[in-house]
C-alpha positions in Angstrom: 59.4 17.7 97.1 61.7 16.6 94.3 62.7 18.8 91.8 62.2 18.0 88.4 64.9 18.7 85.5 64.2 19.7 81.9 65.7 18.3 79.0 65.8 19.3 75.3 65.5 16.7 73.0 66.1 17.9 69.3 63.9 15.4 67.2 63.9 15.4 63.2 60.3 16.2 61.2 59.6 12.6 60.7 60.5 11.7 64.7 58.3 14.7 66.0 55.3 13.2 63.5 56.0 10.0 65.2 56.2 10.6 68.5 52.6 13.1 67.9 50.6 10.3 66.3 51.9 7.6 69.4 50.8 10.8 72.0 47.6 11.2 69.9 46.8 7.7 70.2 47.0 7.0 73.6 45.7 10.1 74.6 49.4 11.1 77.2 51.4 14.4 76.5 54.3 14.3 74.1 56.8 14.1 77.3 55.2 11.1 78.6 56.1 9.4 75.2 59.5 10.5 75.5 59.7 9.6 79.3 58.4 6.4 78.8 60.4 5.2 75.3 63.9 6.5 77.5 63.1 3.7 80.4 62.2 1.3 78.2 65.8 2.1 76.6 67.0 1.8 80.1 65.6 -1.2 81.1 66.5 -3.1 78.0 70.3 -2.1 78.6 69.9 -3.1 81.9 70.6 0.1 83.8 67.0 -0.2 86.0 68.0 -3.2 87.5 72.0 -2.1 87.6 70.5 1.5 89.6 68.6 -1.2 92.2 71.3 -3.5 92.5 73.4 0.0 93.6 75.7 -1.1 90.5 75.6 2.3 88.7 
């Protein structure tokens, strides 16, 4: 089974409001939010398809 890492993320008033109200309104935890706006990040800089390529 894979073992999963933690992270800390340190997030200003205003980001932590944000990322609650997006979590509120499509009903996921707060770390799905978080898990899902950092591979978007990825994929728009290219590093998903770099990591299957075996470029990374």
């Amino acid at each position: 089974m894979a073992r999963k890492t933690w992270i800390k993320v340190y997030l200003s008033k205003e980001q932590k409001r944000l990322v609650e109200k997006i979590a509120k309104s499509l009903g996921i935890p707060e770390s799905e939010v978080m898990r899902l706006a950092f591979m978007e990040y990825a994929k728009s800089l290219s590093l998903i398809t770099d990591k299957v390529h075996d470029r990374i």
